[in-house]
N, C-alpha and C positions, 0 to 999 in steps of 0.2 A: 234301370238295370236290364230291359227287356229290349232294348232296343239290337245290342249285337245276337242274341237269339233268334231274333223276330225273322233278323234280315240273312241269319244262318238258317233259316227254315224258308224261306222264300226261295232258296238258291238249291236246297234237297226238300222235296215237295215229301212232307212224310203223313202219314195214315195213321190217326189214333182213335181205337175202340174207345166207346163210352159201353160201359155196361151198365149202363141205366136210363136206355136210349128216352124213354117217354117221362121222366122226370123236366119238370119246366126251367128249371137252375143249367140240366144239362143241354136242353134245347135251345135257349137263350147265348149258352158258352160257343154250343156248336155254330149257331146261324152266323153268330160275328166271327169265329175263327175264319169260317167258309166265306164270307163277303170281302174278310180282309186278307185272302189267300193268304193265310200262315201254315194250312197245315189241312189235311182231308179228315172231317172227321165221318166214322162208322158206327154209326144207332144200332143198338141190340134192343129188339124189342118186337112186340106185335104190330104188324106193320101201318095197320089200321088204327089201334091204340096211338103209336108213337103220332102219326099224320092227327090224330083227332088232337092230340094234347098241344101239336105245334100250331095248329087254328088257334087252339083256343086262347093262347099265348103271344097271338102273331108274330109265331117265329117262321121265317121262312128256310125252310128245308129242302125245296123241289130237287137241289143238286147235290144232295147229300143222299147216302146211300144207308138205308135201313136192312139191316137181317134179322130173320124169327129163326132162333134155333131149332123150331117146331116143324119147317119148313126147306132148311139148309141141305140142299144136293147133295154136298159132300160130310154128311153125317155119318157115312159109314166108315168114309176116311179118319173123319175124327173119333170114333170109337176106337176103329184099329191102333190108330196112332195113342192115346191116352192106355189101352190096356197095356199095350208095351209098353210106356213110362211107366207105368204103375209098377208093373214087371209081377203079374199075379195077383197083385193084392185087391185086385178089382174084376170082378166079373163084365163077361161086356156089357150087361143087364145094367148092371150098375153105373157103369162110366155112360152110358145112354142116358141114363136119368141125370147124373151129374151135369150133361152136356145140355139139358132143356135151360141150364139154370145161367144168365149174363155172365157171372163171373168166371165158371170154369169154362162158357163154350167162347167168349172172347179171351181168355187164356189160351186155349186154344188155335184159334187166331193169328193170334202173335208167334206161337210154337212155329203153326206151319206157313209161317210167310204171308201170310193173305194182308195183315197187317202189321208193323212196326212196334206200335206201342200200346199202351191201356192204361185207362183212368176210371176208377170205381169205389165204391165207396160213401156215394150220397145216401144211397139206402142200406147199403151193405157194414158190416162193420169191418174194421180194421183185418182182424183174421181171416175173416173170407174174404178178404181181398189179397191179402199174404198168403193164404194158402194154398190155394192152386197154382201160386207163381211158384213156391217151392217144390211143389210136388211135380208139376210139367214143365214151368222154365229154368228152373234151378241155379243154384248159385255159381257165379264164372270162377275156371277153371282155377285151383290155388287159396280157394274161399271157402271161411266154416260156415257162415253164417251171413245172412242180413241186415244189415245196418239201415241208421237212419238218421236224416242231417236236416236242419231249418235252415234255409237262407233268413236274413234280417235285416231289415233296410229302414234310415232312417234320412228323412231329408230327398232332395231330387237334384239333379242334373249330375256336375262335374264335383261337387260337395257332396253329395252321397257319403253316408256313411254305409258299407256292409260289412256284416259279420257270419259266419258258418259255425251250427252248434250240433253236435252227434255226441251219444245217440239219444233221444229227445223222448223214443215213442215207440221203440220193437224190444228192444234188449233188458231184462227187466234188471238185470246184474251180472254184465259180462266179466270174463276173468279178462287178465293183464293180454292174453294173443290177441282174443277177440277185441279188445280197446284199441290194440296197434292196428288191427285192420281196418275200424270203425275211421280210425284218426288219420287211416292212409287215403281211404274212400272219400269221406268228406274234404279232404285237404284238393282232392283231383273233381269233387262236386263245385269247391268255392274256386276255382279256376273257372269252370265255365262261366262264371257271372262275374268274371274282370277282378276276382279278391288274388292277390299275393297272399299265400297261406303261411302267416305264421304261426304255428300250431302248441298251443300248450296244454297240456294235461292238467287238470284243475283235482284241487285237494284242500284242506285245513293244512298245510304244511307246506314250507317252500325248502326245497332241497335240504331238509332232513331239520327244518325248525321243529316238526311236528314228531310222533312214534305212533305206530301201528299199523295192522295188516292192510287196509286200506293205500294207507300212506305207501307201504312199501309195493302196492300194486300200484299203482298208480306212474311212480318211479321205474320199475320194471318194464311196465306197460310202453313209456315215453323208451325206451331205452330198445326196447323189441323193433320199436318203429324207427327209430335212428339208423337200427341196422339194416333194415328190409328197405327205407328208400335212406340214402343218405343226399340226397337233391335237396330233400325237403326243410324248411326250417322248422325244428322239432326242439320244446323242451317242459321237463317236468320232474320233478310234481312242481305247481306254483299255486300258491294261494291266488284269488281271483284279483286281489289289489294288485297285487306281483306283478302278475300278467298284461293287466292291462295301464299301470298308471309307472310312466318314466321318472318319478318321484319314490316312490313307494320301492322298483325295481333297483336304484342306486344304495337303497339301506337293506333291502333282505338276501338281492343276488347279485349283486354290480357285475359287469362284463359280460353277462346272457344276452346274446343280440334278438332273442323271441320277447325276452320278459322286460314286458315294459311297454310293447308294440303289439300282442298279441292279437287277433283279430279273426282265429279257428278253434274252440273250445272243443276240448274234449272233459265229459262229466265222467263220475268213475261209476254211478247206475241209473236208472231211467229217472226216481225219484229227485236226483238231484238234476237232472238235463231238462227236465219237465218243469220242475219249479223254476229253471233258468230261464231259459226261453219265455215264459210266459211275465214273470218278473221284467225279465227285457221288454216285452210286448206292451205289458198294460202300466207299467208305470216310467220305463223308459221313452215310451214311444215308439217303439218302433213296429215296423209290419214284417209279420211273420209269414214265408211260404215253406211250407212242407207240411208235414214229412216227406222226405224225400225219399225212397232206398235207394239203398245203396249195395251192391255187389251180386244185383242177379243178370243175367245172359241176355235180359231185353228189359228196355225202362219199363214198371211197372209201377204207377203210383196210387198213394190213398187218400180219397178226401175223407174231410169231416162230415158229418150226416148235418151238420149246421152249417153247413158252406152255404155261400150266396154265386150266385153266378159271375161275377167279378171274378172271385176264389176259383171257379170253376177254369174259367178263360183262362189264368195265369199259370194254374197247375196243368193244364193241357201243354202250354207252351212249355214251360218246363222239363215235361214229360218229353215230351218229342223232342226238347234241345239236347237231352242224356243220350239221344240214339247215340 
């Protein structure tokens, strides 16, 4: 499924920060991005740390470009520029100290053009890798919130199977607006990766077999989103049999052209998106990439502090194919 990205990033030569330049997972991701001109990658780190960790790794880095925030010429710019984001709530004292730190000073980065995109999160957790992107990159114009979406692949070539699942891993219990955006965002994520989105809202109830606030959010939710993209193929609430099995969808909602074909889930809280995905993952078989986010002003993504460098390489790609 990496192949039409690969060869879209070949064709716009794009630049992604690692903030967590001397880690060996990301040294490893960066040397093969950079061999197989996919993408420029940018080390945040001690410049001498990062250079001794890629020895000892034998990754080769000579043509990649390391920065120490300790070090950076245009530090004052980026103080300037972050107190005015902040808009007061930060002394420059303090946004200087923030700025020693990979993840806000390659947020940063990304703000003022120097780079495209950012991947962090090997050592960092999920929130401090979310949080500077909210505070300095912020969400695009029309958007409440951050979403987040799995890509999930099962099988290779022209038989592939893939599936898009939001939101998996930021949103811990959105209301019904926030699902319609979550469900608009991921449906324009599983386009980039060759899926036709047809998107269903998932529930214990399929158009009103079921009762309760849940249910009727959910329903709601599917219904907000109908209206803000009507391109889209959109429908819900459906139980997860519904959605996915053209058996199941001729006895509980005959004549839904989503249900039965589904292949964009939308969960109604993180608990249940996270149980799905990973249910997919380890007993379906299939390979999971994300989290993905979804609706901030520059790709921003996060790994897992368990990633392997494999994980690394792919979520780079991905990241930079969102530009």
């Amino acid at each position: 499924m990496f192949t039409k990205l690969i060869e879209k990033l070949k064709k716009n030569y794009t630049t992604l920060v690692f903030t967590e330049g001397a880690d060996p997972r990301i040294l490893e991701a960066a040397s093969r991005l950079k061999r197989e001109d996919i993408l420029q990658p940018l080390l945040i780190g001690d410049v001498q740390e990062v250079r001794q960790a890629a020895r000892a790794g034998g990754f080769d880095i000579a043509d990649i470009r390391i920065v120490d925030p300790l070090h950076y010429r245009r530090m004052d710019e980026l103080v300037d520029k972050m107190v005015e984001l902040r808009k007061g709530k930060l002394s420059p004292e303090e946004c200087r100290g923030l700025l020693q730190k990979g993840n806000y000073f390659g947020t940063m980065l990304v703000k003022l053009g120097v780079a495209d995109c950012l991947l962090g999160g090997a050592t960092y957790s999920t929130a401090d890798t979310v949080r500077p992107a909210l505070q300095l990159i912020r969400t695009k114009p029309g958007h409440r919130i951050v979403g987040s979406c799995f890509i999930l692949t099962r099988g290779s070539g022209s038989s592939a199977e893939l599936l898009a699942m939001g939101d998996c891993a930021i949103n811990i219990k959105p209301d019904e607006d926030e699902l319609a955006e979550i469900a608009v965002e991921t449906a324009e994520c599983a386009k980039l990766f060759g899926i036709d989105p047809q998107v269903a809202f998932l529930s214990y109830s399929t158009k009103g077999s079921g009762k309760g606030e849940d249910v009727d959010k959910m329903r709601r939710a599917a219904q907000t989103a109908k209206q803000a993209r009507p391109d889209l193929m959109i429908e819900g609430e459906l139980q997860f049999d519904a959605a996915v099995s053209p058996e199941v969808a001729q006895t509980k909602c005959k004549g839904l052209p989503v249900a039965g074909h589904a292949n964009t889930f939308i969960f109604p809280d993180i608990n249940a998106g996270n149980i799905g995905y990973k249910i997919a993952q380890r007993l379906g078989g299939f390979e999971a990439y994300g989290p993905i986010l979804l609706g901030l002003n520059a790709p921003i993504n996060d790994l897992s502090r368990g990633c392997n460098a494999e994980e690394v390489y792919y979520m780079a790609i991905i990241t930079a194919g969102l530009r």
